[in-house]
C-alpha positions as CSV (number, residue, x, y, z in Angstrom):
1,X,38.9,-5.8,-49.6
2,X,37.5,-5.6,-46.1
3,X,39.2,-7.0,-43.1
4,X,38.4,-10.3,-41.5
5,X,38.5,-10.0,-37.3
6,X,39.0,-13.8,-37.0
7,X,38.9,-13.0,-32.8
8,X,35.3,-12.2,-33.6
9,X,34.4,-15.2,-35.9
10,X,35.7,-17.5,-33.1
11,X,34.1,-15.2,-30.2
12,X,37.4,-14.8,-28.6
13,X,39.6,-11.9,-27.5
14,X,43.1,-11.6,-28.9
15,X,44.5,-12.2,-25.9
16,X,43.5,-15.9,-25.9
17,X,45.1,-18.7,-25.1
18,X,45.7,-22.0,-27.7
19,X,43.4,-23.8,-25.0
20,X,41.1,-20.9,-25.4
21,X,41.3,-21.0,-29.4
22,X,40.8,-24.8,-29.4
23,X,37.7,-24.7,-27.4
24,X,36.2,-21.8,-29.2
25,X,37.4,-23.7,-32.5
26,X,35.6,-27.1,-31.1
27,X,32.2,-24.9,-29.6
28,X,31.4,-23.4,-32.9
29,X,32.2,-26.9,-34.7
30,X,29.7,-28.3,-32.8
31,X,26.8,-25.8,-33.9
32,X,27.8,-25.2,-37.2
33,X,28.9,-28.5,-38.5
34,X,26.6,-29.3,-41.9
35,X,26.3,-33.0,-40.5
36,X,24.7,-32.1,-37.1
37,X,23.9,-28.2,-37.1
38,X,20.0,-27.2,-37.8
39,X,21.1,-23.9,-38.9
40,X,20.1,-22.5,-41.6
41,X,23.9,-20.8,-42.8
42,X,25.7,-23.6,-41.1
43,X,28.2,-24.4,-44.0
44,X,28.7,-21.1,-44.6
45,X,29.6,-20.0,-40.6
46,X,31.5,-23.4,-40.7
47,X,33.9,-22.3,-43.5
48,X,34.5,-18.9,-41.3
49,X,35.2,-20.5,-38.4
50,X,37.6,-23.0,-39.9
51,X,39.5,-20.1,-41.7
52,X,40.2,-18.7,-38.6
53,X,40.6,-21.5,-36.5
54,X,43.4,-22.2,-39.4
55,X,44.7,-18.8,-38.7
56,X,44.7,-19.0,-35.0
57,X,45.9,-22.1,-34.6
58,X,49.2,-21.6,-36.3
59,X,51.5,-19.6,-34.4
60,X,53.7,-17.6,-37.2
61,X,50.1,-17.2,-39.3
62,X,48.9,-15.7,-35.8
63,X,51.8,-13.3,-35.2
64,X,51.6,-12.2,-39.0
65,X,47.6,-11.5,-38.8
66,X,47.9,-9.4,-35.9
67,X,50.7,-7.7,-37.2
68,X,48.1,-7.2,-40.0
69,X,45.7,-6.6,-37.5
70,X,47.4,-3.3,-36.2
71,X,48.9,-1.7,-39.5
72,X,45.1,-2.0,-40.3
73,X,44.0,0.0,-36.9
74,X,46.8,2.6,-38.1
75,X,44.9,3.1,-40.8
76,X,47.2,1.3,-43.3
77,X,45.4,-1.6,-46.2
78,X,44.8,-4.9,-45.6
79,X,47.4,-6.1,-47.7
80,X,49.9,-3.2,-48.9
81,X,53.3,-4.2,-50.2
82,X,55.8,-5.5,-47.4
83,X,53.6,-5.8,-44.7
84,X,54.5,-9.2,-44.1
85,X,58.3,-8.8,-44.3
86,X,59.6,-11.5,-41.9
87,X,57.0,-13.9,-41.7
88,X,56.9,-17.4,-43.5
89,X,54.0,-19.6,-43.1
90,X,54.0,-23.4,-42.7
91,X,50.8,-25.9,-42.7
92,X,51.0,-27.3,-39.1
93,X,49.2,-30.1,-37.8
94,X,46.0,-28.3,-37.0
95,X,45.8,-26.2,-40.5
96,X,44.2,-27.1,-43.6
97,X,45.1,-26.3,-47.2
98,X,45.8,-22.4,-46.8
99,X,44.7,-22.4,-50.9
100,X,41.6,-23.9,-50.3
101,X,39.0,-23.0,-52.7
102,X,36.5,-22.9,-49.4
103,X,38.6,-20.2,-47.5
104,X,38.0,-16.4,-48.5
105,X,39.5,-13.7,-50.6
106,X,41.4,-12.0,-48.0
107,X,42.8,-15.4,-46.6
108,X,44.4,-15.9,-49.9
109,X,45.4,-12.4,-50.4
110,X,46.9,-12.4,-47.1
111,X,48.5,-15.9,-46.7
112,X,48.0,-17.6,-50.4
113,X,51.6,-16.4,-51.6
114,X,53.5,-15.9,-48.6
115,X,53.8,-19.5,-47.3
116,X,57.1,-21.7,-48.1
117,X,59.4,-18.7,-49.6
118,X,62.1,-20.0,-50.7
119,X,61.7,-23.9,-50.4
120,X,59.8,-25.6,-52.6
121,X,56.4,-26.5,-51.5
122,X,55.7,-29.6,-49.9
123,X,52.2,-31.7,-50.4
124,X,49.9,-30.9,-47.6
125,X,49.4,-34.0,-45.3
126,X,47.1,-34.3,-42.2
127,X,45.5,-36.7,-40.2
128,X,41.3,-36.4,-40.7
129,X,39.7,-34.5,-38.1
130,X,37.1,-36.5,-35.3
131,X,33.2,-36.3,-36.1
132,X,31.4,-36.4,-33.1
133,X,27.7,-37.6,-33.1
134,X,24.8,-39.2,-30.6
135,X,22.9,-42.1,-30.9
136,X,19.6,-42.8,-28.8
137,X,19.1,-46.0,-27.9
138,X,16.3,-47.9,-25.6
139,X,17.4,-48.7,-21.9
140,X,17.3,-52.5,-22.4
141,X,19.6,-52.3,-25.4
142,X,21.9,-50.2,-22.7
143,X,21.8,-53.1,-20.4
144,X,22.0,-56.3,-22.9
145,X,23.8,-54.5,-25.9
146,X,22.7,-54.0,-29.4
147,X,23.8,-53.7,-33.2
148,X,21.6,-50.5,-35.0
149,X,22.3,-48.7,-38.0
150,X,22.8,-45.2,-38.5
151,X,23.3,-42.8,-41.4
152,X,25.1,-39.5,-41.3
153,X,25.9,-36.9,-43.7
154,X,29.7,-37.3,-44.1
155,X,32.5,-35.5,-46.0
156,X,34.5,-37.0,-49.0
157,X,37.5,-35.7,-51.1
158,X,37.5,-35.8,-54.7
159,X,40.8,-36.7,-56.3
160,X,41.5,-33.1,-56.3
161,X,40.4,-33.0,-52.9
162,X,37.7,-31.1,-53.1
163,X,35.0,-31.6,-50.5
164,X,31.5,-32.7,-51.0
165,X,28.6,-34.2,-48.4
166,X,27.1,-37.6,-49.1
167,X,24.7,-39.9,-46.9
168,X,26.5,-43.0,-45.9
169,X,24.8,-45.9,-43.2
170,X,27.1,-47.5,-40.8
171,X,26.8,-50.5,-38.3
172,X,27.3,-49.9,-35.1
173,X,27.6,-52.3,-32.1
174,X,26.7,-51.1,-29.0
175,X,28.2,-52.8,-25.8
176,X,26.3,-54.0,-22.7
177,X,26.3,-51.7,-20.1
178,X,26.9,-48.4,-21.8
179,X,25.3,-45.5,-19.6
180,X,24.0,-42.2,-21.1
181,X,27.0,-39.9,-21.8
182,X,29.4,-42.4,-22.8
183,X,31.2,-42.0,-26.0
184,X,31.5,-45.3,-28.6
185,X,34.3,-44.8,-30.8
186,X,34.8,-46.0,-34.3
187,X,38.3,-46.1,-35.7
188,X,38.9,-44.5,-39.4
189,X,35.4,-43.3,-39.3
190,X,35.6,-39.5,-39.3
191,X,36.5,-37.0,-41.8
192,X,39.0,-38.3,-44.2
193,X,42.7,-37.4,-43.9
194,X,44.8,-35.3,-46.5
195,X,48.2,-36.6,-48.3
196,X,47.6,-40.1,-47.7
197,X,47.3,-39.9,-43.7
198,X,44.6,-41.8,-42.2
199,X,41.4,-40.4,-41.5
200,X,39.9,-39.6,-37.7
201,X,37.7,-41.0,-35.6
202,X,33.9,-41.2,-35.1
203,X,32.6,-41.1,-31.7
204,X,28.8,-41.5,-31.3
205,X,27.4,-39.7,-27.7
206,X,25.3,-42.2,-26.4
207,X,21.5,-41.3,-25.0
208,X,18.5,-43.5,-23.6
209,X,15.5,-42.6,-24.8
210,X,12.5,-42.0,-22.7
211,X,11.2,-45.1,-21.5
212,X,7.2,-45.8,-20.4
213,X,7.9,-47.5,-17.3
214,X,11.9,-46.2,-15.9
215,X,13.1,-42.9,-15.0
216,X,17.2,-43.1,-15.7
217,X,19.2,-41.1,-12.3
218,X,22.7,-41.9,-13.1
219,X,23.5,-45.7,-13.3
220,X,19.4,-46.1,-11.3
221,X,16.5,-46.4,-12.6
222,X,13.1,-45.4,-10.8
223,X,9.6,-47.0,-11.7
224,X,6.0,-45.9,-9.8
225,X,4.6,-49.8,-8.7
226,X,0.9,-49.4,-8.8
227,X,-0.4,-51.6,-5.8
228,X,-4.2,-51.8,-4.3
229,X,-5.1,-50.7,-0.6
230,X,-5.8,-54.3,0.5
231,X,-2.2,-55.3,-0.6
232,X,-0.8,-51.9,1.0
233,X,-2.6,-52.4,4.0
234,X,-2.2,-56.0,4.9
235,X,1.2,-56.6,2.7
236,X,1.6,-58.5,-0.6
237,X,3.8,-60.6,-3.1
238,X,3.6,-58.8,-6.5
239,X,5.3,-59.4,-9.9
240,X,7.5,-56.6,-11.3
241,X,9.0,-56.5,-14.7
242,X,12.8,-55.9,-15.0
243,X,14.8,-53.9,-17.3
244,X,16.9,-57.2,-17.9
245,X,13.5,-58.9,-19.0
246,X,11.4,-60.9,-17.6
247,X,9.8,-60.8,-13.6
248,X,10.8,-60.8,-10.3
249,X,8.7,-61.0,-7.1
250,X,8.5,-58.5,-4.6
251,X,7.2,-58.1,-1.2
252,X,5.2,-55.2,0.0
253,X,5.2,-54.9,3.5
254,X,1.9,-54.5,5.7
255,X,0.5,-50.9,6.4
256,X,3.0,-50.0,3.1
257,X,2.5,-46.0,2.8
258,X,1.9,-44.0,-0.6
259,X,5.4,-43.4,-1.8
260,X,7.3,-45.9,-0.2
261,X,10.4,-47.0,-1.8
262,X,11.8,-50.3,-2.4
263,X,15.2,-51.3,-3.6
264,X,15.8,-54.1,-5.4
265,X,19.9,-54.5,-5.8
266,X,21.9,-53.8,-8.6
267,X,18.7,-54.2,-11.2
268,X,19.4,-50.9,-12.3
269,X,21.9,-50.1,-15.2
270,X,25.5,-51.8,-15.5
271,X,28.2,-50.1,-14.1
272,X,31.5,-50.5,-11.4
273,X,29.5,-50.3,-9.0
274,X,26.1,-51.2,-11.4
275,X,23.2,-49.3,-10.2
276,X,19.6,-50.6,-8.5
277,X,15.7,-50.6,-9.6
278,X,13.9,-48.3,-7.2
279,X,10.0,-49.2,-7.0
280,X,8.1,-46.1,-5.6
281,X,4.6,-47.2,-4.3
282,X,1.3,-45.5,-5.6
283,X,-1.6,-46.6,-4.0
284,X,-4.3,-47.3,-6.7
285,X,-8.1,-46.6,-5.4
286,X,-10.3,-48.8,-7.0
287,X,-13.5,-46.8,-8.4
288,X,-16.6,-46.6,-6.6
289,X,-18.8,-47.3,-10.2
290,X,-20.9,-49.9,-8.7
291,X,-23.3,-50.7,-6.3
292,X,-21.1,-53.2,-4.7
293,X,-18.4,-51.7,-4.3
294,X,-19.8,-48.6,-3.2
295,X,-21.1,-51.0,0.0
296,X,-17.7,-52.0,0.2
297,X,-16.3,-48.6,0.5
298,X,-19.2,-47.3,3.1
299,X,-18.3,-51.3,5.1
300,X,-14.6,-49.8,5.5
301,X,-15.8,-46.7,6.9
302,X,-17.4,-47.9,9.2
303,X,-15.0,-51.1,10.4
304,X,-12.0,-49.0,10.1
305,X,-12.4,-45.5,10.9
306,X,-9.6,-43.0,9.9
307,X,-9.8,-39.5,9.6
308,X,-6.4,-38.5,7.4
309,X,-7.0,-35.0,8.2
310,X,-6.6,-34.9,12.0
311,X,-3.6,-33.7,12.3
312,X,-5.5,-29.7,10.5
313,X,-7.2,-29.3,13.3
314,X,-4.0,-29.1,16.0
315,X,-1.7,-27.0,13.3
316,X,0.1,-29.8,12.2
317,X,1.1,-30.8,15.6
């Protein structure tokens, strides 16, 4: 039977810390979870990483695997009589079953028999673990708050707790003035816990989808305001939508230039302090496609002359 490195599976050296080992465990999780992971052996790398991550996690099963680990550099098997002499394994907090028909031959070989001698063994119980997942919403529903539903592929136990993956659609509420990054979380709506304990958490990642009119910087928002060169020129009162709906006047101040930005106070997303709608001015040529307003154009040129490339001719000074 060959010999699992469980460093390797988690991409960690054996010198690593618990921290370290818990944020491997959680990194790979991430990728390789069936529910969220694109890849195409995800269950099976999952299953790896949790049998080590079981391993790792769990100090005497840690202490007795790389005692392993170096009678098998010596040269010795994987599993010969004795090797183990000393150790006694326990299911802590952050192990699973340790007979679990997912984990491999040489987890059993190695840890199957050799937990609880001498006491009688006791039912394995365990809180659920968290799921973690994102949900994209619209940057109004960000700002006013929304209920959507969402379906995820979740894990269930069979009364002989054996695992299987069904779709299941959940209602979610989402608060006013959530901002991109946030975490919602929903109590008892993880993976389900073992020996009666209750199950974890579900915490959705929120993101704002990309939106045809705002540009999201933080708790900001950003939108180009298209205006004319009469009303940049001599100033104007136009309308502008707002995230929050409806439409606000704003003022654009004579000789406005291309680019100019205007602020208009905390329109932006909510937020301690909430954020503000900046309107970035793009001057808007109307097109020359008629005899008219070609006149119109060669009128201007000649009541307002203005050469916008002076400043070539003297380097830029």
């Amino acid at each position: 039977m060959d010999f699992k490195d469980y460093y390797k599976t988690l991409g960690i050296e054996r010198t690593a810390s618990e921290e370290e080992v818990r944020k491997a465990y959680r990194k790979l999780a991430r990728k390789y979870h069936p529910d969220v992971s694109k890849e195409p052996d995800a269950q099976e790398r999952m299953r790896e990483v949790n049998e080590a991550n079981d391993v790792l996690r769990d100090k005497e099963k840690r202490a007795a695997y790389d005692s392993l680990a170096d009678r098998v550099a010596q040269g010795h098997g994987t599993a010969e009589p004795g090797w183990d002499q000393g150790f006694e394994f326990h299911r802590g907090p952050h192990s699973g079953p340790a007979d679990h028909a997912d984990y491999s031959e040489f987890f059993a070989s190695v840890f199957g028999k050799g937990e609880h001698r001498g006491a009688q063994r006791q039912p394995y119980r365990a809180r659920g673990e968290d799921h973690h997942a994102a949900i994209e919403i619209a940057i109004e529903d960000a700002i006013q708050g929304v209920e959507r539903e969402i379906t995820l592929r979740a894990l269930v136990l069979d009364p002989q707790d054996q695992p299987s993956y069904v779709n299941r659609t959940l209602s979610v509420k989402i608060p006013a003035g959530v901002h991109p990054g946030q975490f919602i979380r929903l109590a008892g709506q993880g993976m389900p816990g073992h020996g009666g304990e209750a199950a974890g958490d579900l915490y959705l990642e929120v993101r704002l989808a990309a939106h045809p009119l705002y540009r999201v910087d933080g708790q900001d928002l950003y939108m180009n305001l298209p205006v004319t060169p009469t009303e940049a020129a001599l100033g104007a009162q136009v309308k502008v939508p707002t995230p929050k709906g409806g439409v606000v006047e704003v003022t654009i101040p004579p000789n406005a230039r291309n680019g100019l930005k205007l602020r208009l106070k905390e329109r932006g997303l909510p937020g301690e302090p909430p954020g503000h709608l900046y309107l970035l001015l793009e001057i808007a040529l109307p097109p020359a496609n008629t005899e008219a307003a070609r006149q119109a154009y060669a009128q201007l040129a000649q009541a307002a002359p203005f050469d916008p490339r002076r400043h070539l001719a003297t380097g830029g000074v």
